[in-house]
PyMOL commands that place a pseudoatom at each C-alpha (Angstrom):
pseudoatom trace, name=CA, resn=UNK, resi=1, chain=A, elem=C, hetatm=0, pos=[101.326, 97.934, 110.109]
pseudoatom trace, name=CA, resn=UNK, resi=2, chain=A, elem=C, hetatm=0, pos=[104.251, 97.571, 107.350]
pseudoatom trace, name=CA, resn=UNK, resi=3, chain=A, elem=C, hetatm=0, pos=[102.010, 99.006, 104.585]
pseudoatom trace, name=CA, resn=UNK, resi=4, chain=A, elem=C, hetatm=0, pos=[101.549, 102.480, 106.901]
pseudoatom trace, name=CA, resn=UNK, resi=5, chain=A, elem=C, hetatm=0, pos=[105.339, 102.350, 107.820]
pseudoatom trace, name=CA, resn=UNK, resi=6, chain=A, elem=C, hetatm=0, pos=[105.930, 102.109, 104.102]
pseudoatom trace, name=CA, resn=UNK, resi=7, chain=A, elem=C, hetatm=0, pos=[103.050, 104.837, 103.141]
pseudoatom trace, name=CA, resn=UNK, resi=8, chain=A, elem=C, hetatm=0, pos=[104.240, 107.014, 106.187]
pseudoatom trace, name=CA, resn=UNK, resi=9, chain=A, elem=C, hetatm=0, pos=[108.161, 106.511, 105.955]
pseudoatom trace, name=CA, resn=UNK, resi=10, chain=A, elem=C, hetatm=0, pos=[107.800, 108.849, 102.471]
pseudoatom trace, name=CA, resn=UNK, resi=11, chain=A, elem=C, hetatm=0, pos=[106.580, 111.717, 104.097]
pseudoatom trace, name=CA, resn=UNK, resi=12, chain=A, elem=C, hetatm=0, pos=[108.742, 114.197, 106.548]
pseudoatom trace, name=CA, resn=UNK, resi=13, chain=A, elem=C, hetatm=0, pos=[106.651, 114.770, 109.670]
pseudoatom trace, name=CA, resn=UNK, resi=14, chain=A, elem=C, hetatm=0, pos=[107.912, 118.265, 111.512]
pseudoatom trace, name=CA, resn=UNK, resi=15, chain=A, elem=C, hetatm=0, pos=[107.934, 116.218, 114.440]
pseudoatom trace, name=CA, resn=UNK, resi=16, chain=A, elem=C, hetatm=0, pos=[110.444, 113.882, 113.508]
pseudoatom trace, name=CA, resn=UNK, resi=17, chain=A, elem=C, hetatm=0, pos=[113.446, 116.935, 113.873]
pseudoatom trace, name=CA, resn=UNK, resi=18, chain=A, elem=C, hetatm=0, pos=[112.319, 116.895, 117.722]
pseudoatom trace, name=CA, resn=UNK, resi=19, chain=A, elem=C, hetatm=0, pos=[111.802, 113.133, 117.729]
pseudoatom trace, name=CA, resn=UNK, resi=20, chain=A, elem=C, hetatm=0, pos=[114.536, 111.888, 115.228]
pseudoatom trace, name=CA, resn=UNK, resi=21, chain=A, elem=C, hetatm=0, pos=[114.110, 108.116, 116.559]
pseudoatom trace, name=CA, resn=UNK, resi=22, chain=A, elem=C, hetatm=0, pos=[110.180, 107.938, 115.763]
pseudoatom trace, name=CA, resn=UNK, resi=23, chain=A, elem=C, hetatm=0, pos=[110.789, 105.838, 112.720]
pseudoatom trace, name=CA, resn=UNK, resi=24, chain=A, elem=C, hetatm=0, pos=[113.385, 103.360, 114.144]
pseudoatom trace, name=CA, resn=UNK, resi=25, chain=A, elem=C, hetatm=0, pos=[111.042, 102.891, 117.074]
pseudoatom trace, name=CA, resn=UNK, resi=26, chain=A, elem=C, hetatm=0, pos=[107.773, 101.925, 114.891]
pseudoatom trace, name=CA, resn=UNK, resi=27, chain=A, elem=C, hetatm=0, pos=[110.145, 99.808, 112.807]
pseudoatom trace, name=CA, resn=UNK, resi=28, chain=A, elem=C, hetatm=0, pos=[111.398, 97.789, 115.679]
pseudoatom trace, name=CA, resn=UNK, resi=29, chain=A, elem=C, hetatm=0, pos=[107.868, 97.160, 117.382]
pseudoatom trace, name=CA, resn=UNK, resi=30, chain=A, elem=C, hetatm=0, pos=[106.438, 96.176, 113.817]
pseudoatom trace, name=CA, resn=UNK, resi=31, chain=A, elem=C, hetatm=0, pos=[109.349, 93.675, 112.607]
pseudoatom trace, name=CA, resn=UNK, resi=32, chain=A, elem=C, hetatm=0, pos=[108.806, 92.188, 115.666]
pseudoatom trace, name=CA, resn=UNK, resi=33, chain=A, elem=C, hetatm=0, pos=[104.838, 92.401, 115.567]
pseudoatom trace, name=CA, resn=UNK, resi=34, chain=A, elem=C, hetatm=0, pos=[105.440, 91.040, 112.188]
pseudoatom trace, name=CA, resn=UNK, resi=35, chain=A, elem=C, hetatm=0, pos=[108.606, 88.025, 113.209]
pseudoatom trace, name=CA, resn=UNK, resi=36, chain=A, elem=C, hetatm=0, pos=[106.439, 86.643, 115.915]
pseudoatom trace, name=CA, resn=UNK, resi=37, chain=A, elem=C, hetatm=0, pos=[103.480, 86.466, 113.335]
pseudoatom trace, name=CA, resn=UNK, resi=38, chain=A, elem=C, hetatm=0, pos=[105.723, 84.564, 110.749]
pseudoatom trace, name=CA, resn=UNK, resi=39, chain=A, elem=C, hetatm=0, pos=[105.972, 87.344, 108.219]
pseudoatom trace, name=CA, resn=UNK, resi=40, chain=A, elem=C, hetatm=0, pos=[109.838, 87.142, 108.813]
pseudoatom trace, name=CA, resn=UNK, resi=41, chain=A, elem=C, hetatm=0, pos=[110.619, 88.451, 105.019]
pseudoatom trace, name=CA, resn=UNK, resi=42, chain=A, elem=C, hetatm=0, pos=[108.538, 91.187, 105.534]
pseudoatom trace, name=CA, resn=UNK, resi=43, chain=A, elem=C, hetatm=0, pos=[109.974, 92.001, 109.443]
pseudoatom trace, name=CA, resn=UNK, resi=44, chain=A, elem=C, hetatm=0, pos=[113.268, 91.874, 108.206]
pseudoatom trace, name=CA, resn=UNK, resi=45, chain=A, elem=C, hetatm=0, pos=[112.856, 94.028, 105.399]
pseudoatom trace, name=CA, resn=UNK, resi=46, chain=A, elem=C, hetatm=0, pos=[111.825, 97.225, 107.779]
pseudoatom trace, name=CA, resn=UNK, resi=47, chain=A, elem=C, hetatm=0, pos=[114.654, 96.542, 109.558]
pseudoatom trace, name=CA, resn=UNK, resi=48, chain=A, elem=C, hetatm=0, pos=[117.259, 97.415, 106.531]
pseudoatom trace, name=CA, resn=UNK, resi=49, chain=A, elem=C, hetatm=0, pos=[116.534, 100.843, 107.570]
pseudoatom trace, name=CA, resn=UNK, resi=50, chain=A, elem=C, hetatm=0, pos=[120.335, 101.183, 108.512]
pseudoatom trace, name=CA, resn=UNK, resi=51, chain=A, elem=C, hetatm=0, pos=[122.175, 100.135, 105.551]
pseudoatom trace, name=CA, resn=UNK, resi=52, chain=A, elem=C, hetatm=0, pos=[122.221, 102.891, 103.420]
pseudoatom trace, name=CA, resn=UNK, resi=53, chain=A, elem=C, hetatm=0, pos=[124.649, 105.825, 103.551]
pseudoatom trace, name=CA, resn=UNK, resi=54, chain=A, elem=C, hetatm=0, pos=[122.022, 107.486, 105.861]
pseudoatom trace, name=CA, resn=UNK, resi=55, chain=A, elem=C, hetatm=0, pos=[120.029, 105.729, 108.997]
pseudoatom trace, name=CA, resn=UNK, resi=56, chain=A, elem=C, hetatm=0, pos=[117.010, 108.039, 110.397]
pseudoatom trace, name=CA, resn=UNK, resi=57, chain=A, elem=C, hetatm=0, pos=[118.776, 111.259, 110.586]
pseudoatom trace, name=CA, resn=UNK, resi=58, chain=A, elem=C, hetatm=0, pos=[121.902, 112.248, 108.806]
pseudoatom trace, name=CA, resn=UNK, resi=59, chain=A, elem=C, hetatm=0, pos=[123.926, 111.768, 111.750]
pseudoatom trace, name=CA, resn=UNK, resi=60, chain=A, elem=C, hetatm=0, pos=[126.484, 109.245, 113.261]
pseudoatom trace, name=CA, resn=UNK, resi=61, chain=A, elem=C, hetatm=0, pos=[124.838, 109.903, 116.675]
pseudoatom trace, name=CA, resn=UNK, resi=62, chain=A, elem=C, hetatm=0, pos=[121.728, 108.833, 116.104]
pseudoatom trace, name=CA, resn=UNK, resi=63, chain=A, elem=C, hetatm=0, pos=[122.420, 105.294, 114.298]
pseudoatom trace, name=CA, resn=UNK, resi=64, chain=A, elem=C, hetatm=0, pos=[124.319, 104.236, 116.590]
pseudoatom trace, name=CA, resn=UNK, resi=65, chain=A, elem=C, hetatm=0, pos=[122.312, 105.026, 119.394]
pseudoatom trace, name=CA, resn=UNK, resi=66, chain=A, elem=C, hetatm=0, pos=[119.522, 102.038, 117.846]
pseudoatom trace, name=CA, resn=UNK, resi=67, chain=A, elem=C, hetatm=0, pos=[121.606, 99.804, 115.788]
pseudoatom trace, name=CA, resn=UNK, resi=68, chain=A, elem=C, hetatm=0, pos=[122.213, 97.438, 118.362]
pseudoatom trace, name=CA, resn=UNK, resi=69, chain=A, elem=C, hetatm=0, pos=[118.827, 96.961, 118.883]
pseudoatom trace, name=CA, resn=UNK, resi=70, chain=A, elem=C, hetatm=0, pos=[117.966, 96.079, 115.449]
pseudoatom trace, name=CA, resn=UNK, resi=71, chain=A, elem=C, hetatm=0, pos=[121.214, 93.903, 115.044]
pseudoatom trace, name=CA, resn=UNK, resi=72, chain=A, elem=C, hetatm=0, pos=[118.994, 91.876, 118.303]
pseudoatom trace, name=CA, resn=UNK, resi=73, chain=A, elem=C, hetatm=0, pos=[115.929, 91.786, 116.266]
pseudoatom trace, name=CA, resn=UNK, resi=74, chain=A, elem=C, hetatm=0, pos=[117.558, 91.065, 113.090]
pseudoatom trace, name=CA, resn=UNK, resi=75, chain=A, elem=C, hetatm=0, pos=[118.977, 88.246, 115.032]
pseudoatom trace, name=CA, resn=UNK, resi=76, chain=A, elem=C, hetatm=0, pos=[116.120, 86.956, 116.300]
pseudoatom trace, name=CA, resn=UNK, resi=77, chain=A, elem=C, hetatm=0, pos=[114.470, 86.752, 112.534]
pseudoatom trace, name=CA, resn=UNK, resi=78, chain=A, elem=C, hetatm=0, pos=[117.801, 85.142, 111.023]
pseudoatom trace, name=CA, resn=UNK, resi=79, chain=A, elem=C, hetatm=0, pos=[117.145, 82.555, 114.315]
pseudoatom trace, name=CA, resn=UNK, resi=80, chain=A, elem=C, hetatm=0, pos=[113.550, 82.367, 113.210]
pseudoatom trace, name=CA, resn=UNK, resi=81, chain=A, elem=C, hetatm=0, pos=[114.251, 81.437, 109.715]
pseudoatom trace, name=CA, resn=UNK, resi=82, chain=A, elem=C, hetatm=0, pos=[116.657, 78.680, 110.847]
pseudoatom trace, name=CA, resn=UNK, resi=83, chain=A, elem=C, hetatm=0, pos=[120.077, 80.984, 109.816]
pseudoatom trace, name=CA, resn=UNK, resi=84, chain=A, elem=C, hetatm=0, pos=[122.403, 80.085, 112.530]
pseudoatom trace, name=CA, resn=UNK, resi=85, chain=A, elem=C, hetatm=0, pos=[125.417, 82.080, 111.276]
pseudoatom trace, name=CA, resn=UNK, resi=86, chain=A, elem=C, hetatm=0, pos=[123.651, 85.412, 110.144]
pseudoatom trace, name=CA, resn=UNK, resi=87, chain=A, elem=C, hetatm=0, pos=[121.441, 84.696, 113.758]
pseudoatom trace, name=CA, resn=UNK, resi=88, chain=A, elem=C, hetatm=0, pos=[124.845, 85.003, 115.669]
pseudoatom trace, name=CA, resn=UNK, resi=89, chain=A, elem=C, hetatm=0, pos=[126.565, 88.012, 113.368]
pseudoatom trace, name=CA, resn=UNK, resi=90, chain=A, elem=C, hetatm=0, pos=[123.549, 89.923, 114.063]
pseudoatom trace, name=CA, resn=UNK, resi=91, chain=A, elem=C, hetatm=0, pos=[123.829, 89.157, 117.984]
pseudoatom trace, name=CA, resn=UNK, resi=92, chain=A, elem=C, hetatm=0, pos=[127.510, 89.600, 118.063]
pseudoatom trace, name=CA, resn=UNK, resi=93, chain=A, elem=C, hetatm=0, pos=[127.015, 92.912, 116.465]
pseudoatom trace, name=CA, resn=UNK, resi=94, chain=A, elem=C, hetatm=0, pos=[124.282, 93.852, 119.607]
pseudoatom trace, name=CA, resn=UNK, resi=95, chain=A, elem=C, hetatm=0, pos=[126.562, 92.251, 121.760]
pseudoatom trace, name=CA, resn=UNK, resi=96, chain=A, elem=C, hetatm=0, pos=[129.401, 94.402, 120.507]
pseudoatom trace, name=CA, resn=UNK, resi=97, chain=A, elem=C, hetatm=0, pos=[127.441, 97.376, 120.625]
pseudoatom trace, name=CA, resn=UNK, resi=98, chain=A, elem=C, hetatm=0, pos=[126.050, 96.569, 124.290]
pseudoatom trace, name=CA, resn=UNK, resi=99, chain=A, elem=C, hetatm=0, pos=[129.231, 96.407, 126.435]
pseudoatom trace, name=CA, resn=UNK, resi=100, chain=A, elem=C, hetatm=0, pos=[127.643, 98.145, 128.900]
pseudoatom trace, name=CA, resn=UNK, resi=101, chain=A, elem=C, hetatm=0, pos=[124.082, 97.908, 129.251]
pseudoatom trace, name=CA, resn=UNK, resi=102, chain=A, elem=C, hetatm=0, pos=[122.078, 99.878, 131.022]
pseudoatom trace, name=CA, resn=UNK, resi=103, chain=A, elem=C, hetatm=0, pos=[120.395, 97.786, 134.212]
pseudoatom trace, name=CA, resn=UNK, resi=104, chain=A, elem=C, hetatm=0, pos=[117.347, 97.692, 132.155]
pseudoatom trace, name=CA, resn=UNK, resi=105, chain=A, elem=C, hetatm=0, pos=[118.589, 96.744, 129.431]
pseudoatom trace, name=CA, resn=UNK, resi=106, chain=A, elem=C, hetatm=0, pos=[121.158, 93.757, 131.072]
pseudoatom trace, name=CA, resn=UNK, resi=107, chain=A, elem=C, hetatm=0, pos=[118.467, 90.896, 130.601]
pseudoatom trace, name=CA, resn=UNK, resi=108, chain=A, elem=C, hetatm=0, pos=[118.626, 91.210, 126.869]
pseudoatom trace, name=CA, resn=UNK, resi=109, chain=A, elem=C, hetatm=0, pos=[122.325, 91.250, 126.889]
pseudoatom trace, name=CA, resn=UNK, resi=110, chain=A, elem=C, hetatm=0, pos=[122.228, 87.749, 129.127]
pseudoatom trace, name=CA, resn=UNK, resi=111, chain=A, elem=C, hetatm=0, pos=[119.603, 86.490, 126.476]
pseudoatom trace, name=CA, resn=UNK, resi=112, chain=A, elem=C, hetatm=0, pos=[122.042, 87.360, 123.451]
pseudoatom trace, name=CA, resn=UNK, resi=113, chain=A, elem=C, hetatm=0, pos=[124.621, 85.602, 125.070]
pseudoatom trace, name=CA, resn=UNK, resi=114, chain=A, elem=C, hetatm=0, pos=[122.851, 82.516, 125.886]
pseudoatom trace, name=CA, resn=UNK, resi=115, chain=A, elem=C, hetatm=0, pos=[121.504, 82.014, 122.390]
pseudoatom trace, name=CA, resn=UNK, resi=116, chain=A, elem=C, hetatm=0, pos=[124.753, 82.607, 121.171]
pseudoatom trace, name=CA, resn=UNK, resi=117, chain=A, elem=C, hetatm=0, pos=[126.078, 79.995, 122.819]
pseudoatom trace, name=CA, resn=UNK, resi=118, chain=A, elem=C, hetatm=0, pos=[123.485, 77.810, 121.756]
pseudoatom trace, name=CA, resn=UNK, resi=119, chain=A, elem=C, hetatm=0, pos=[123.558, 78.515, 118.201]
pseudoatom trace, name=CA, resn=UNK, resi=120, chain=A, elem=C, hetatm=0, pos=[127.093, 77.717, 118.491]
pseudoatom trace, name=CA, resn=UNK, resi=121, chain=A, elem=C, hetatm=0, pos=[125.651, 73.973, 119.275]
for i in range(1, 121): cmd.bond("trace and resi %d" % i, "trace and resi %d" % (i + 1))
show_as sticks, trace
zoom trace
């Protein structure tokens, strides 16, 4: 799944102008395809997608619409590899960035929270 992101990442699908979040989608589903198999080096790395000058699209809008999900899942890898501080950065930062969640999305606040508080243990 990484190796096709990588391959398919390169190449500018016409699609992708009506459906700028494709990419940030398929990278979310396969870091955490890839965290839950172990392969946290490799999970984490497609989720540096946000820290260059540019995110998915050149536009404000539309990294900030996902970066609080990948600040969770980032989270959950630094957890994963037994990094308690980094773990709890990247939560705070979803945390920070979910203030007010959707109902849908209120469970995974409540989760951030709670392992917050018990990586502050």
């Amino acid at each position: 799944m990484a190796a096709l992101e990588w391959e398919e990442a390169a190449a500018w699908a016409p699609d992708f102008v009506d459906h700028p979040f494709t990419i940030a989608v398929d990278r979310i589903a396969a870091a955490r395809w890839l965290a839950d198999a172990r392969d946290l080096d490799q999970a984490a790395r497609l989720l540096a997608l946000g820290d260059g000058a540019y995110f998915i699209h050149p536009s404000v809008s539309y990294s900030t619409m996902v970066s609080g999900l990948i600040a969770r899942e980032r989270g959950r890898i630094e957890e994963q590899r037994g990094n308690p501080d980094a773990a709890r950065e990247y939560y705070g930062e979803f945390l920070r960035r979910y203030d007010r969640p959707v109902p849908a999305h209120q469970r995974m606040v409540e989760d951030a929270k709670a392992t917050v508080a018990a990586l502050r243990q």
